[in-house]
N, C-alpha and C positions, 0 to 999 in steps of 0.2 A: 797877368803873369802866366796865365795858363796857355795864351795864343804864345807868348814869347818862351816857353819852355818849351812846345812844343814844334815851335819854326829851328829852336835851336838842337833838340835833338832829332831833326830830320838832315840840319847842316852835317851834325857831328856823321850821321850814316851816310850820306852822301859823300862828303870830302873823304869819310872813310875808304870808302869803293873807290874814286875816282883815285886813291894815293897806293891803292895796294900793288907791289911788285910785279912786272911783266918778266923779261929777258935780261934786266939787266944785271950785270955778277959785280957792279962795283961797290963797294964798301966804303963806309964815311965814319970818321970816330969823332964822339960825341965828348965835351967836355961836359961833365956837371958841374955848374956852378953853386955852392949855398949861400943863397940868398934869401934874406928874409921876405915874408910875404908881408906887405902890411894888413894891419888890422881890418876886420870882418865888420861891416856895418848895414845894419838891416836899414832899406828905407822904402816905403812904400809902393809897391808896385816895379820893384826892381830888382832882379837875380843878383845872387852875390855868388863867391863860389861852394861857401857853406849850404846856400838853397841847393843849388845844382848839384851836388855832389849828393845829400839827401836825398833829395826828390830822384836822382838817376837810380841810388842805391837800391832805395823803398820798390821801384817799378823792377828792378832785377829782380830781388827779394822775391817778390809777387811770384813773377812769372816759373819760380823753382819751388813755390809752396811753401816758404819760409815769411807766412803772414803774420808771427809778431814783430820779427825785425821790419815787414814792410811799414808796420801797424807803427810801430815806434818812432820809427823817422816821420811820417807825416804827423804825425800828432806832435811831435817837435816843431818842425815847421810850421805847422797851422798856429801854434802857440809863439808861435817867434814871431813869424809875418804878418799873422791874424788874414789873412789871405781867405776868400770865400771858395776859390776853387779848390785849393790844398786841406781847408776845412771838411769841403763837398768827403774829396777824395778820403781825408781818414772817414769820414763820417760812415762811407759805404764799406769799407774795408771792416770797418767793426761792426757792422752791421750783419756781412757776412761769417765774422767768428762770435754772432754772437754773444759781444761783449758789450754787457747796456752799461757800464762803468764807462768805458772810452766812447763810446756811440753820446752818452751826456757830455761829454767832455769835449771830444769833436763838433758836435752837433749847439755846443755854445758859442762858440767860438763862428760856426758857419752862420747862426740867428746873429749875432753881433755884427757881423761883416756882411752881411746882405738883410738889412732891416725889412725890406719890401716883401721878403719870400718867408712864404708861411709854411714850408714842410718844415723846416729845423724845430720849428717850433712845435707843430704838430709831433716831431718823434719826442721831443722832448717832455712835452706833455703828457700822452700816451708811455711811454719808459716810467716813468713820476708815480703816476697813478698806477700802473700795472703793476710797482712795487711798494704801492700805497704810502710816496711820500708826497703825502695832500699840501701840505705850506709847500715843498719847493714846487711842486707843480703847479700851486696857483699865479703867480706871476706870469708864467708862460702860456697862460689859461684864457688871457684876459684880454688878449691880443686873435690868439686862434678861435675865442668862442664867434667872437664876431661874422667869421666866415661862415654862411649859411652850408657851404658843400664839408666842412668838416667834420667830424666822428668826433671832437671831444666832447661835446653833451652826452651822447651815447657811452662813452666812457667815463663820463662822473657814473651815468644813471647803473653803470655794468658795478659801481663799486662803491655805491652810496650808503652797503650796509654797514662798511668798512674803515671809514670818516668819522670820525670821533665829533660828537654833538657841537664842541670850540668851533669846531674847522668849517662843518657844515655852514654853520652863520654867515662865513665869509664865502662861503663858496653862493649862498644863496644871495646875496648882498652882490655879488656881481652877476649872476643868472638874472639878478632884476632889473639891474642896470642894461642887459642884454635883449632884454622880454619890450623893455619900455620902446625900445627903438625898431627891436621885428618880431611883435605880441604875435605875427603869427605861424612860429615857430614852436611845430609839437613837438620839439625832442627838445625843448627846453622845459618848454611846462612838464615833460615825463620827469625830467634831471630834478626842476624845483619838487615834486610831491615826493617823490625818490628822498629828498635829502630831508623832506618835513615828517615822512615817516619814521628817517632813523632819529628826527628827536621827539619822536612820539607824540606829534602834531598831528593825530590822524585828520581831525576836521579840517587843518589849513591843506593838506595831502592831498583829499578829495577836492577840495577847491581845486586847486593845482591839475587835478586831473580831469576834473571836470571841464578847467576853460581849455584845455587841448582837445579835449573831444568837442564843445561847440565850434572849433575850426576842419577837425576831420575825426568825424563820429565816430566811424567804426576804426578807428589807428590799434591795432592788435594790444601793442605794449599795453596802451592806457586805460584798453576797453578792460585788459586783466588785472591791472592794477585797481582800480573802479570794483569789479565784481569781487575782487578778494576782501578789499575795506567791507561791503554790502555785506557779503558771509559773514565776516566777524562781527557783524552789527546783527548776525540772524536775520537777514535782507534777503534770504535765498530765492525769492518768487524775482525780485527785484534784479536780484546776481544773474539770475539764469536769464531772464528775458533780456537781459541785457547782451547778454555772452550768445547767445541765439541767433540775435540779429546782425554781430560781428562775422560769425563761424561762416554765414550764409554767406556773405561777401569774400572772406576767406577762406574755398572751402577745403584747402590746402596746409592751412595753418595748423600745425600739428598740438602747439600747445594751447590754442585753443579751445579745441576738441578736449583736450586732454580733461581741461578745467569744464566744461561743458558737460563730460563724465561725471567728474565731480561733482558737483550744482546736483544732477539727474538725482545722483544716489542718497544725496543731503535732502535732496524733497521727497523722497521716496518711490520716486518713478523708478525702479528697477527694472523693471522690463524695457523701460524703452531705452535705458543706459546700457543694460546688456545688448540690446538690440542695434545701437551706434557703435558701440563698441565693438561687435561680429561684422559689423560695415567697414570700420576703419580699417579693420585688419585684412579683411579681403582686398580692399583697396593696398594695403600695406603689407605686402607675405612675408616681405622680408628684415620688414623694422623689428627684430625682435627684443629690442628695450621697450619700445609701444607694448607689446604683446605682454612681456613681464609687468610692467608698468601697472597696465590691466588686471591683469592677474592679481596681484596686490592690494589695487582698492578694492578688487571685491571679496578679500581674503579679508583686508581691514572693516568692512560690511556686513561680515561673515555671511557670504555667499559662496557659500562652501564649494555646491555643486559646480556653480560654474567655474568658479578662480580652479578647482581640481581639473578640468575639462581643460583649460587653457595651459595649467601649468604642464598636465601632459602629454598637452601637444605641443609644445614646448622644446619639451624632456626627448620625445622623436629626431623634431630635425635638431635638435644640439644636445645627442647622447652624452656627450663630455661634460659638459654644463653641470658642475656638479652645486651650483648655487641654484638651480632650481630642485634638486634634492633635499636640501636643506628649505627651501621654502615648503616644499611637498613635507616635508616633517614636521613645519610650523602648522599645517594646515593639520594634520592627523591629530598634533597634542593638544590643539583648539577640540577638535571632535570627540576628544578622549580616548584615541586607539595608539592606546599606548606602545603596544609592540612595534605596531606600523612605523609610527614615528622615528622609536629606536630603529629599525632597520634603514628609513630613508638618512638619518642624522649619520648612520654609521656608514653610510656610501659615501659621503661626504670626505674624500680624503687628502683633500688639499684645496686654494686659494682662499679668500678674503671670509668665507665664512667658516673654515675649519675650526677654529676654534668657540665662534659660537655655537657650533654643533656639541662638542663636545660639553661647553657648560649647558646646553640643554640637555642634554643625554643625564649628567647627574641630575638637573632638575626633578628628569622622571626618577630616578634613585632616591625616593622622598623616604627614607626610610633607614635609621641605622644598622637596619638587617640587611639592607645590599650593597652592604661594606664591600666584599669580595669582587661584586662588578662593578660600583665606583672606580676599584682600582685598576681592575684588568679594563677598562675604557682610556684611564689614563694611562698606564704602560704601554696599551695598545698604540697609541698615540704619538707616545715619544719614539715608538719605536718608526711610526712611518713620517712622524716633522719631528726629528732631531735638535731642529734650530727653536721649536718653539717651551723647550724640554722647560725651560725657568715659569712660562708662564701655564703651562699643563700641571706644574707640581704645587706651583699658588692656587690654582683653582680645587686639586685635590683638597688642599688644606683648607679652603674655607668651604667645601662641601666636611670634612670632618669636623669642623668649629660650628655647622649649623646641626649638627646631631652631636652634641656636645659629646665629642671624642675630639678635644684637646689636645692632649697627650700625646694622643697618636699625628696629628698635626705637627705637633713640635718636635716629636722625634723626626719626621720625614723631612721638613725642613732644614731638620741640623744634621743630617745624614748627606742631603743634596750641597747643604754647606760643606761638608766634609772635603767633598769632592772639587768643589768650586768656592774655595772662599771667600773672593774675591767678588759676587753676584750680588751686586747693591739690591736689585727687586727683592731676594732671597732674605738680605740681611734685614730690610725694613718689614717686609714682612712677620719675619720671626720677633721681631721688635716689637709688632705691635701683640703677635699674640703674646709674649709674656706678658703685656698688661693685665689687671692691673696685680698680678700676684708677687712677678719679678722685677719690679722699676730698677733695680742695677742691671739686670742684662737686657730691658729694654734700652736703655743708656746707653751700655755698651757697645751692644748692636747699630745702636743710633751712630754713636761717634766714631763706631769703623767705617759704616757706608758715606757719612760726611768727609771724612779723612779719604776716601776713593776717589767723590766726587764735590769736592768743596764749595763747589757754586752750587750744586743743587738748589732750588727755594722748598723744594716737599723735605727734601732731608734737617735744611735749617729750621723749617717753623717745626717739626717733629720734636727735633731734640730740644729748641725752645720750649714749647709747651710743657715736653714731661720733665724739665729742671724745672719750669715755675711750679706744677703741680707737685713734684715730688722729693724738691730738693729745696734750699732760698736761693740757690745762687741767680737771683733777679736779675743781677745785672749782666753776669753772661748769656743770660734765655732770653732779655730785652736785645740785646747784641746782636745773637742771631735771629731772632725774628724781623727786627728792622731790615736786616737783610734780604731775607726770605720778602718781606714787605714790599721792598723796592723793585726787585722783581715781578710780583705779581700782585699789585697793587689793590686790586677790586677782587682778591681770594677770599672767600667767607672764611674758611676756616684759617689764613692768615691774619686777618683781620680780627678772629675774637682771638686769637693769640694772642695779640699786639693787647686786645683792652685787656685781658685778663694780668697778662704782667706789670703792669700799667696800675691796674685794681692791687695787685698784691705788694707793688713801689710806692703805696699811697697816694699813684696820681688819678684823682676818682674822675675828677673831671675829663682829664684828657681819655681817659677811659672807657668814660659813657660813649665819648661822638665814634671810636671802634666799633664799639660792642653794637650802636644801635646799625651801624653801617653791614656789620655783618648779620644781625637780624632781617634787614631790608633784601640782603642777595637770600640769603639761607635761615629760614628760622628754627635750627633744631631744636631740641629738648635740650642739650648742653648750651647752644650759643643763649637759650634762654633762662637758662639757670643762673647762668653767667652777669646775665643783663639783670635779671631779679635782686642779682646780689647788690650790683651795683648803685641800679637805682633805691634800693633800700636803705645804703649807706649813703646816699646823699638829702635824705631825709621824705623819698619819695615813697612814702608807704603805700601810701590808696595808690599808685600805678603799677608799682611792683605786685602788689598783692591779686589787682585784677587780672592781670600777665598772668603770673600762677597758676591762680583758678582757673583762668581762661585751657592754658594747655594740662593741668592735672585733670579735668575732666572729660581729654581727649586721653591721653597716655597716665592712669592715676598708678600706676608702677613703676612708671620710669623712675632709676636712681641719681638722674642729676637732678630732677625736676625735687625730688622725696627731700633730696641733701640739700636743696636750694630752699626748702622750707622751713627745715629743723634750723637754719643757721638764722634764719629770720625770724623762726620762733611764731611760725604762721600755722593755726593747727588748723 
């Protein structure tokens, strides 16, 4: 179709030239006749006038920058004629705007009608996986893995963190299928140990990695995944000599150095890690994330001296950098020089670490006497990031909630509400500090900011929890916690929600498998109070009672652990 669309609009330009007016002044009148056209019928491999008049459209469209009208006609057509070349054609057109919706959609339709060609399937794959949707990308997986010159092993292995443990199975289940027929293919063995770590298979993992380093020893990926499992195993002699004999072969490879730093400072050779490290960077003047990078393990090391030497030299060639200020402040309040600190955190006057500057700066205000400069830090603040004003006045307030000045917390809060009443962080916040003295205007508070944002899941399991605790309405606080639940399914503190309401419905059983679910993500003193309860009322005393003991002899003041005893009557 593509040769025959394009013989015919070379006619349509040609007969055009060849017919345009010279000299002559004669005139002809035209009848219109209406006559119907008959019906439009697609048939394989042949222009109708609906292709033509599309396909001519789309290519005008194109050429005046009007690419969703072009974008629409072909993907019409491609779907009409299932044509490979008209497929091709949307396929690039969305690809150019960037639309991985139409580029899937196009790009199915182009793998359908040329079965032999493995890029559709390739973008397909790649698109799938890039927006981590692992079942539909698998099918189109199974076809392109085959291809040894392909990137999709490389892109399971780029997102194998991301693959939910179901998926993995199957995804490994055909890697092995893949392996049996070219075992010697290391970006497969990387992809299989890649998807056995994310289901916590380390031993099958290092297998995995290990038989792709018996085909090429030092392959960087594998040599680091290998030294990383070793480390975790406290294998460090193991890790390093291993990562050694790679670097040398690589001696380019930046992240391997990187981890070979690493390794250095885990064994305790400092000297000679600071001393490769002074190597890279001469090699490297200009990488200055290597250079921070740096800086940082040996701040995380506390190697004070040096990580300060690099941070400010740093700080020289990127005076603006004002996240190495902030790092230069972490390093001061590690050393104890407390003013220093406060001075680098307070240069700190904008990007990504402004405001953890500033909750460190209260940190240093360890004292209810420096009330006055807790505040004027945060005024200071809002006065130069305006946009971050909601969550500078939350931090205020739970610096006054930990020098128990309350009060004054709740006033500030309900003053900034004043002004804004509409601030769900503001309103939940406030919600929680009136626990637990005012459960009706935590309630209150609760049900404005749901009523803002109705889908919230933090807002529904909130106001769930504080009706089962402090009201019966169970079955409205079951209501919205399910919901809250559906959304974030694996939330600890959604999850003892769910058992606790559940416990106060009388349903103990269904209960327990919550409660112990969110024990397993989070074990707090409440999520265990909680479980204590439970299992006591299912007549499991000696398990409950050893739980108990177990955390009253870590926290013997906590009040949910104290209330979880008295009700069991466990002295």
């Amino acid at each position: 179709m593509k040769k025959m669309l394009l013989a015919l609009m070379t006619g349509l330009v040609l007969s055009g030239c060849s017919s345009l007016p010279h000299d002559s002044t004669e005139t002809s009148r035209f009848e219109l006749l209406d006559i119907p056209l008959p019906e439009v019928s697609y048939q394989q491999g042949q222009l109708n006038r609906e292709i033509l008049l599309d396909l001519l459209s789309a290519e005008m469209a194109g050429h005046i920058g009007q690419y969703d009208e072009a974008l629409s006609l072909y993907l019409r057509q491609a779907n009409h004629t299932g044509d490979a070349a008209v497929a091709e054609r949307a396929t690039r057109i969305a690809q150019f705007m960037r639309d991985s919706e139409a580029v899937l959609t196009a790009a199915a339709v182009w793998a359908k009608a040329d079965p032999h060609n493995s890029e559709p399937r390739e973008l397909l794959a790649g698109i799938l996986l890039h927006e981590r949707r692992f079942d539909e990308a698998l099918p189109w997986l199974e076809t392109v893995l085959s291809d040894p010159e392909s990137d999709a092993a490389l892109l399971i292995s780029s997102q194998a963190e991301a693959i939910d443990p179901q998926t993995a199975t199957h995804y490994l289940a055909l890697l092995d299928q893949i392996i049996a027929e070219q075992p010697q293919r290391t970006d497969l063995h990387l992809a299989t140990g890649l998807l056995f770590l994310r289901m916590e298979e380390t031993d099958a993992a290092l297998q995995a990695f290990n038989r792709g380093l018996s085909i090429e020893p030092y392959q960087p990926q594998l040599v680091m995944q290998k030294a990383e499992l070793l480390r975790q195993r406290n294998q460090i002699t193991a890790a390093l000599d291993l990562v050694n004999r790679a670097a040398l072969r690589h001696p380019h490879h930046n992240q391997l150095h990187i981890q070979q730093a690493q390794l250095l400072m885990l064994s305790g050779n400092f000297q000679r890690a600071e001393l490769m490290m002074k190597e890279l960077l001469e090699q490297r003047p200009q990488d200055n994330q290597l250079h921070l990078y740096f800086a940082l393990l040996l701040l995380d090391h506390e190697r004070y001296d040096a990580s300060r030497e690099l941070l400010e030299s740093l700080k020289r060639k990127t005076p603006y950098n004002t996240e190495i200020d902030f790092y230069l402040g972490h390093l001061a309040q590690q050393r104890g020089e407390r003013d220093m600190a406060l001075s680098y955190y307070r240069a700190v006057e904008q990007g990504n670490t402004f405001l953890q500057a500033r909750a460190r700066m209260l940190e240093l205000f360890n004292d209810a006497g420096y009330r006055q400069r807790a505040e004027n830090t945060i005024n200071e603040a809002i006065a130069q990031q305006p946009g971050f004003r909601s969550g500078l006045i939350i931090m205020l307030a739970e610096w006054y909630k930990r020098h128990d000045l309350k009060p004054a917390a709740l006033l500030r809060l309900s003053n900034e509400l004043h002004k804004t009443p509409d601030d769900t962080r503001l309103l939940y916040t406030r919600a929680l500090f009136y626990e637990p003295e005012a459960p009706q205007r935590t309630l209150a508070d609760l049900r404005r900011a749901l009523e803002l944002e109705p889908n919230n899941p933090v807002f529904q399991n909130a106001l769930g929890y504080t009706l089962t605790v402090h009201t019966q309405k169970y079955e409205e606080a079951h209501h919205l916690i399910a919901l809250a639940l559906a959304q974030q399914p694996n939330d600890p503190a959604t999850l003892d929600s769910m058992g606790w309401v559940l416990f106060k419905l009388n349903r103990v059983e269904e209960a327990l498998a919550f409660l112990q679910r969110a024990y397993a993500l989070f074990p707090d003193t409440e999520v265990v109070a909680h479980l204590v309860r439970v299992l006591h009322r299912l007549n499991r005393q000696e398990e409950a009672l050893e739980i108990l003991e177990h955390y009253l002899q870590q926290t013997p003041d906590d009040r949910h652990l104290l209330d979880a005893a008295e009700r069991i009557g466990a002295h």
